[in-house]
N, C-alpha and C positions, 0 to 999 in steps of 0.2 A: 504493500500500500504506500510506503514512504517515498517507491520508487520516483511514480506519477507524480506525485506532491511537490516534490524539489525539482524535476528534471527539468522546468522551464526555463529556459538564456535570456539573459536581459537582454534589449532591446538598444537602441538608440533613444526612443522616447521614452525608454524606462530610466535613462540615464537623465531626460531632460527634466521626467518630472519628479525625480529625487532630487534633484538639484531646486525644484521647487520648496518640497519639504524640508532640506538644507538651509533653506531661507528660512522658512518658519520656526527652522531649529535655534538659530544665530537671534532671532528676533525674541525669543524663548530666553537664551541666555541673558539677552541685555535686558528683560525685565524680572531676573534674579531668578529665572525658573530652570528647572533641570532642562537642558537643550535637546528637548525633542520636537520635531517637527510634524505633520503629515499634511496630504491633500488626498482627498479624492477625487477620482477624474470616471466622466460620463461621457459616454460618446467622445471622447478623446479629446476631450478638456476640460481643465480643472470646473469643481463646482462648488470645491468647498477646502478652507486651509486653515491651518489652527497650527499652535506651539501649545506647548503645557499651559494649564492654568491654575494646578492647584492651590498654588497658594493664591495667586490675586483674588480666587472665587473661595477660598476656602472651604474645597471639594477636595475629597480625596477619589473622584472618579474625573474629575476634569483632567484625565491625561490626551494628550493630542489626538488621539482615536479617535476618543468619546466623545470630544469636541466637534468632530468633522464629522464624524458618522451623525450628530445630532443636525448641523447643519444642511448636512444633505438632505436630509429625510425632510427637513421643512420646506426645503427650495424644491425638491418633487415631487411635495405633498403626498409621499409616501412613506412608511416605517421600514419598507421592503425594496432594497437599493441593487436590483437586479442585475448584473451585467455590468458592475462597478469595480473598477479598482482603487487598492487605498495604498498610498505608498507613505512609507512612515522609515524614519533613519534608524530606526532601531528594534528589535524584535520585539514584540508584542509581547504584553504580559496575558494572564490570566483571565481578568475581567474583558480587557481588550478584544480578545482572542474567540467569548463567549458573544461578544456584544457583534463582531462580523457573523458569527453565524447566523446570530437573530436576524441583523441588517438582511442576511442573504449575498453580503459581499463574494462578485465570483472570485477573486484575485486580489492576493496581498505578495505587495513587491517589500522587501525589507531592507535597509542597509545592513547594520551590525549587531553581531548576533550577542544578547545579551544572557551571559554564562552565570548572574547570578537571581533571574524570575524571568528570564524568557518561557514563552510558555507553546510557540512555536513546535523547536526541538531542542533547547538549548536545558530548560529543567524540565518543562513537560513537552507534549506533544498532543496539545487540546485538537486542533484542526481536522486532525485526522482519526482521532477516534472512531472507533467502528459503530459505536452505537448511535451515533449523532447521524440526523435526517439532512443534515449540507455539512456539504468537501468547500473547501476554498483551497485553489490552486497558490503555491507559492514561490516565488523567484527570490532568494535572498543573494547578501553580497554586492546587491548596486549600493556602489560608491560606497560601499563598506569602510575604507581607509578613513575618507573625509567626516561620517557619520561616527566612529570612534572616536575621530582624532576633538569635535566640539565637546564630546563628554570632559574626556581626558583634561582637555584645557579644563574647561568650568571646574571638574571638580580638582585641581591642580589649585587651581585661585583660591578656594574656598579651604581650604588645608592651610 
């Protein structure tokens, strides 16, 4: 099963629209949040882009996902975001991970794989669960280097 899940190659526009989420990550940093980004993109443009929010919202589910998975749903007046992908710089947590299934997200691009609550493949492997009624296809490793390397700094600074 894990075969299918991973074998997708990033693209050219998977690299463009990481670099989107890049931005929202950097934009994340300079408002003291952990520098995670995402967008998601419909029909082959963005429709919706978030950085962290937990603190400014004082949420502890406003992570970049949750953020963007909420805005889309209200801009296609749908809950169920068909045929969408979410690219996000860092590997999906747990809640995250729960919240594309629900979405219906078909595709999740990732940068860098987060080894200590990724929920991906890095500590669990939610996605792909056999009991669960939706697969989300996944490509990880776009611009993996760049999406490590904004953490690294932020939490460098904060030390």
């Amino acid at each position: 099963m894990l075969f299918w899940l991973f074998m997708l190659e990033d693209t050219a526009s998977d690299r463009e629209f990481m670099a989107a989420a890049l931005a929202e990550a950097h934009r994340a940093a300079e408002r003291g949040e952990v520098p995670v980004g995402a967008v998601l993109v419909f029909d082959n443009r963005i429709i919706a882009r978030a950085g962290n929010r937990t603190i400014a919202e004082c949420d502890p589910t406003a992570h970049a996902e949750i953020v963007v998975l909420r805005a889309a749903a209200k801009m296609l007046e749908n809950y169920r975001l068909l045929g969408s992908i979410l690219y996000v710089t860092i590997e999906p947590c747990a809640m995250c991970c729960g919240a594309m299934i629900q979405a219906r997200i078909a595709r999740l691009v990732y940068g860098a794989d987060d080894l200590k609550g990724g929920a991906v493949r890095s500590c669990f492997s939610v996605l792909d669960h056999p009991q669960l009624n939706h697969r989300v296809a996944v490509t990880s490793g776009v611009l993996a280097d760049d999406s490590a390397a904004i953490l690294k700094t932020f939490f460098s600074a904060k030390r």
